[in-house]
C-alpha positions in Angstrom: -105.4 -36.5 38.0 -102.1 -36.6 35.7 -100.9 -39.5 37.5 -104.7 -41.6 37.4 -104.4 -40.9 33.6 -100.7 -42.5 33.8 -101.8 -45.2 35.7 -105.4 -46.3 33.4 -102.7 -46.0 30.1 -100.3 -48.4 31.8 -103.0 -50.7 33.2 -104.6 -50.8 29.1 -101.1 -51.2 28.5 -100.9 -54.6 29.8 -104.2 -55.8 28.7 -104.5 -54.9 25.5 -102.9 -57.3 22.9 -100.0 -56.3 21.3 -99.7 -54.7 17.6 -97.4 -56.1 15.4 -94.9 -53.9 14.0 -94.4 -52.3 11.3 -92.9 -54.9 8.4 -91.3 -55.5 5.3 -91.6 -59.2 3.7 -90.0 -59.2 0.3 -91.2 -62.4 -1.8 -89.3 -63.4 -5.5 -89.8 -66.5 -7.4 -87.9 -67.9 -10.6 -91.5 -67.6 -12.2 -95.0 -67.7 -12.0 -96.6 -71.0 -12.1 -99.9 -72.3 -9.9 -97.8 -74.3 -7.5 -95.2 -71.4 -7.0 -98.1 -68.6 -6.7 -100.2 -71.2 -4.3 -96.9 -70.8 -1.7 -96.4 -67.3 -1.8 -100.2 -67.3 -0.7 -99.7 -69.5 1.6 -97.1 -67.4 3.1 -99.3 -64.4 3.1 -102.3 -66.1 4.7 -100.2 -67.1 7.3 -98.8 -63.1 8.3 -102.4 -62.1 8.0 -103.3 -64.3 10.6 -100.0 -63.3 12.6 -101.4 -60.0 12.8 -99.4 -58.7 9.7 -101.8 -57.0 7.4 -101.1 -56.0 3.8 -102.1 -52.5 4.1 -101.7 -52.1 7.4 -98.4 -52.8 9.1 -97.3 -55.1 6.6 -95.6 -54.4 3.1 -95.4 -57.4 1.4 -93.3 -57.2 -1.9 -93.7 -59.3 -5.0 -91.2 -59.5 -7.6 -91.1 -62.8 -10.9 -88.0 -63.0 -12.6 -90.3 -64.3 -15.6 -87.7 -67.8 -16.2 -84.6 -65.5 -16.4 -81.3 -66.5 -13.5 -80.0 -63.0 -14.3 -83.3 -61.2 -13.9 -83.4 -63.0 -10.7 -79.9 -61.8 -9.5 -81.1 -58.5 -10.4 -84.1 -58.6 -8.1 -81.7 -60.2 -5.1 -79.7 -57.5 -5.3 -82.8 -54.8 -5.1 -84.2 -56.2 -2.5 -81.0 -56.3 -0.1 -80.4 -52.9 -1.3 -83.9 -52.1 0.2 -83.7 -54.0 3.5 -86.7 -55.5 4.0 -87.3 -57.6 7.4 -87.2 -61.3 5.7 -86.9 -62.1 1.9 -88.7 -65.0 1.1 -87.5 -66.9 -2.4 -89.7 -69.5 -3.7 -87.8 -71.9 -5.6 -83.7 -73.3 -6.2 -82.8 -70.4 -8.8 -84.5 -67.6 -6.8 -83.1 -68.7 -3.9 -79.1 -68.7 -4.9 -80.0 -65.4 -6.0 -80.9 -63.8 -2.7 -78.1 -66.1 -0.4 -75.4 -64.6 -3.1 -77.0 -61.3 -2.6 -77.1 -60.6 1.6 -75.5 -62.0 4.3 -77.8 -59.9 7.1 -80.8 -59.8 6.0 -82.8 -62.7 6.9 -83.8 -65.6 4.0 -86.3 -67.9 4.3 -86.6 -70.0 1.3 -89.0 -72.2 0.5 -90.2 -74.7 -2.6 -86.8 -76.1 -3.2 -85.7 -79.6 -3.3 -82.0 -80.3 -2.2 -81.1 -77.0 -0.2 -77.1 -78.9 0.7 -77.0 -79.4 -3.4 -77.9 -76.3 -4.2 -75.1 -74.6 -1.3 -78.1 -72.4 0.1 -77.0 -74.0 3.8 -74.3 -76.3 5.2 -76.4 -77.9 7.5 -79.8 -79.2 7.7 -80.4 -78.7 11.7 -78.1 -76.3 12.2 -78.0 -73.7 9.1 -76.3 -71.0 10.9 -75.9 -67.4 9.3 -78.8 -65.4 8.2 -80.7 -68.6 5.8 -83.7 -71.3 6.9 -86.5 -72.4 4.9 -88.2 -75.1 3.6 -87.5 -78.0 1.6 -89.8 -79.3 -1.0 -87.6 -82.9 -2.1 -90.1 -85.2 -3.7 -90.6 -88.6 -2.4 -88.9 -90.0 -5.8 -89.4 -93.5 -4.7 -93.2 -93.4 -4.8 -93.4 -91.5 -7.8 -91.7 -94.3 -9.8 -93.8 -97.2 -7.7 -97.0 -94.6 -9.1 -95.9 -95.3 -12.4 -95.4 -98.9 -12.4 -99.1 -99.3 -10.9 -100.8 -97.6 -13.8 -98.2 -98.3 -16.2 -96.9 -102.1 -15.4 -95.1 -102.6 -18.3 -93.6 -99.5 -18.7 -89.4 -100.0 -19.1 -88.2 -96.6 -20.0 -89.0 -93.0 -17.5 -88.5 -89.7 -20.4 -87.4 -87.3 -17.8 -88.1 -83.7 -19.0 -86.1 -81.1 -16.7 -84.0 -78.0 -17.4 -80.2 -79.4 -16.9 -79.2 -75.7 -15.6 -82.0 -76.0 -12.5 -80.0 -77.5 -9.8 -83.2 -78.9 -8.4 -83.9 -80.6 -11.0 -80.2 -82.0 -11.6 -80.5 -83.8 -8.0 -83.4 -85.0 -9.0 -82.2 -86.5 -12.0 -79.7 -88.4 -9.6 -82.2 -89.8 -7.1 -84.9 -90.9 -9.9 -82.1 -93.0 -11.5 -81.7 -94.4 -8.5 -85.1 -95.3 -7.7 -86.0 -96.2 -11.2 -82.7 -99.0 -11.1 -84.6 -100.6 -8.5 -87.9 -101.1 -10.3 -86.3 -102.6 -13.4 -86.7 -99.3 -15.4 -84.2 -96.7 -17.7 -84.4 -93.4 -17.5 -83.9 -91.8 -20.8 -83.3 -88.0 -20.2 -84.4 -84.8 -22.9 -83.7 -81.1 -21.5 -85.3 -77.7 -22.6 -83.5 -74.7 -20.9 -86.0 -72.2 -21.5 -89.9 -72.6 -21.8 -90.1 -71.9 -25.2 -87.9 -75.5 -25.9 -90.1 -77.2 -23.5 -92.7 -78.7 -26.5 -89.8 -79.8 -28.2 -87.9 -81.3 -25.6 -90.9 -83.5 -25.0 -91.1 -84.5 -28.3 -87.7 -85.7 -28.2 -89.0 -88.8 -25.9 -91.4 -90.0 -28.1 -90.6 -93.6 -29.1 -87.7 -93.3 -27.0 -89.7 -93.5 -24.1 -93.1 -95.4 -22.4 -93.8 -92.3 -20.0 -92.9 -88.7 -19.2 -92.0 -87.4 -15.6 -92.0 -83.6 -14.8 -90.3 -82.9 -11.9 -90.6 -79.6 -9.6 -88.9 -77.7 -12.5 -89.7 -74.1 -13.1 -89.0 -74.1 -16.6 -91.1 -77.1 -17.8 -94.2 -76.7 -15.5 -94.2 -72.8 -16.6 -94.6 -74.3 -20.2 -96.2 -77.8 -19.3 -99.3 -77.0 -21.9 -96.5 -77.8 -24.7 -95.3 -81.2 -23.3 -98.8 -82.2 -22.4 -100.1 -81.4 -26.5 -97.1 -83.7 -27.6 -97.8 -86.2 -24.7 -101.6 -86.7 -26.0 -100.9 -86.6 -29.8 -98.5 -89.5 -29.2 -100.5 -91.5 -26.6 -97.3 -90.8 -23.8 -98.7 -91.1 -20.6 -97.2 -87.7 -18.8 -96.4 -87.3 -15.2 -95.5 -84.3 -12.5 -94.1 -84.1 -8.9 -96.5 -80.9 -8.7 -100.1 -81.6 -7.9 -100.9 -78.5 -9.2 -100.3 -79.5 -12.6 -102.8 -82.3 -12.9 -105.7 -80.1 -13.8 -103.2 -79.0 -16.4 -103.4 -82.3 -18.1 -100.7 -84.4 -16.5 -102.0 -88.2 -15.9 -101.3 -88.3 -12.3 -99.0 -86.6 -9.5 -98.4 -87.9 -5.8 -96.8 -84.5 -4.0 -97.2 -81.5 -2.0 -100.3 -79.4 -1.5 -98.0 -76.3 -2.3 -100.5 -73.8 -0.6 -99.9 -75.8 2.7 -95.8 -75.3 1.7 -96.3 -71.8 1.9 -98.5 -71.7 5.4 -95.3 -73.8 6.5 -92.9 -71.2 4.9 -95.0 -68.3 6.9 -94.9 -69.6 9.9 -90.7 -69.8 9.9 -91.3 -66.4 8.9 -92.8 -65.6 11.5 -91.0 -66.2 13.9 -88.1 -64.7 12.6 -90.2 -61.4 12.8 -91.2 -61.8 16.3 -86.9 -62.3 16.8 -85.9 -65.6 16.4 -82.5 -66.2 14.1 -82.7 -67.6 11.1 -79.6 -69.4 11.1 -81.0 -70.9 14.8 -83.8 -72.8 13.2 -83.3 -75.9 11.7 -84.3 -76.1 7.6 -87.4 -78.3 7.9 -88.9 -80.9 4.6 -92.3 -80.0 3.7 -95.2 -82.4 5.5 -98.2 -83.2 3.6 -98.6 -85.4 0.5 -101.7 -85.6 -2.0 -102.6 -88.1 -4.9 -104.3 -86.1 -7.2 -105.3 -88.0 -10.8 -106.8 -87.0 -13.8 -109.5 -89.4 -15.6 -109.3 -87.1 -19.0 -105.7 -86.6 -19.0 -105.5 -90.5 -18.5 -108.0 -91.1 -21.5 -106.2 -88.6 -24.1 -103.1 -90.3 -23.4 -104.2 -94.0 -24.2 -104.2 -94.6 -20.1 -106.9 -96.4 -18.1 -106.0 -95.7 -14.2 -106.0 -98.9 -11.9 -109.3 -99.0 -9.5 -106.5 -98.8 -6.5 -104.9 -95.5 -7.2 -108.6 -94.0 -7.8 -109.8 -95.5 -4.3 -106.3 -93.4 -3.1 -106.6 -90.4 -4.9 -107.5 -87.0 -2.7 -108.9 -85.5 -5.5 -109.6 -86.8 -9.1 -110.0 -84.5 -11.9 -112.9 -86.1 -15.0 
């Protein structure tokens, strides 16, 4: 009889699907802003449907450093002191943190631009050591070819950035570039904390014929500011991050940042079922919307061009 019992628990054995262990996923970001808090749900969603289950088998961790590079270190250094399965940080500062922190347990990054610039890997294909992820680098080119369509005579780009954000330094480099070739200057104004962001922005007016925000933690956390300034003084105001349209921005042609995150979960994944992290190649984000805003356009003096709305994947009124 023992050995029947032995034989029906091996035979379920075998045809029942497998539970996923037990897990840790520890997840920090710079700050909390839509497009950041859009991949780290991203990257949930994607362990739920894994079979990791908040609740369940999964703990899945949460920590903001609220803007601050030394809060962040902090949190790096508690979570490789608690040894979770996979830390995931979501953006440039957050994820220098957690490389300087641990060299074994395994990083997945995600939501940040120049991963070489910022020293988080060596190698694109080949990262080797204990870091992947997920780059975010914004098609610069057609960002600037954006702004010539619904601004053609447009000569100076105001470039609003925080100058410590490594991101957003490489950036910097790339839109001159870009901008060179379309006839246009870039004039630059930095804010190193949110609370200089409105005055920053300021800065550019009469100095410049439009704003760009790129995928900088510190400005999009306090875009509201730049976007008063941008509508008192009729300066057309652009983002890399989709996400901030509905926030008042004119226009942004980027990454659906939920989508980033499913992306982000699904390296993660694997690296939970045993694959090493320093095996897969860091990947560029796929996926790119045009999302417009008809208001924001209006308050800024800006009528948009009957092509880009005919292009747009989503239009804000």
């Amino acid at each position: 009889m023992r050995s029947i019992l032995f034989a029906v628990a091996a035979t379920l054995a075998l045809t029942l699907p497998a539970k996923a262990e037990d897990v840790t996923v520890a997840v920090t970001a710079i700050v909390e802003h839509p497009a950041l808090d859009a991949a780290r749900k991203g990257v949930l969603d994607v362990l739920t449907a894994a079979g990791y289950k908040e609740g369940e088998n999964l703990k899945f961790m949460f920590e903001s450093a609220q803007g601050n590079p030394a809060t962040a270190a902090q949190i790096a250094r508690q979570f490789a002191g608690e040894g979770p399965n996979v830390i995931v940080p979501i953006s440039t500062p957050s994820a220098q943190a957690v490389v300087s922190a641990t060299r074994d347990i395994p990083v997945v990054f995600t939501a940040v631009s120049d991963p070489l610039g910022a020293q988080l890997v060596k190698n694109m294909d080949k990262p080797g050591g204990n870091v992947t992820g997920l780059s975010d680098m914004s098609p610069v080119a057609e960002h600037v070819a954006l702004i010539k369509e619904i601004l053609p005579n447009a000569k100076t780009i105001g470039y609003l950035y925080n100058s410590g954000e490594a991101n957003s330094v490489s950036l910097l480099a790339v839109l001159k570039t870009e901008a060179e070739k379309a006839g246009l200057k870039v004039v630059e104004s930095a804010a190193t904390k949110s609370a200089e962001v409105q005055g920053a922005a300021r800065a550019l007016v009469g100095r410049a014929d439009a704003i760009y925000v790129p995928t900088d933690n510190t400005i999009i956390s306090a875009l509201e500011g730049a976007v008063a300034v941008a509508e008192e003084a009729k300066l057309p105001l652009f983002t890399a991050d989709t996400d901030s349209v509905s926030r008042g921005s004119v226009a942004a042609l980027g990454f659906n940042y939920y989508d980033v995150g499913k992306q982000t979960g699904e390296i993660v994944v694997r690296i939970l079922k045993g694959e090493n992290p320093g095996d897969i190649p860091v990947k560029v984000a796929a996926g790119s919307d045009l999302v417009v805003n008809k208001g924001a356009a209006a308050k800024m003096g800006v009528t948009l061009p009957e092509s880009v709305l005919k292009r747009a994947t989503k239009t804000i009124d």
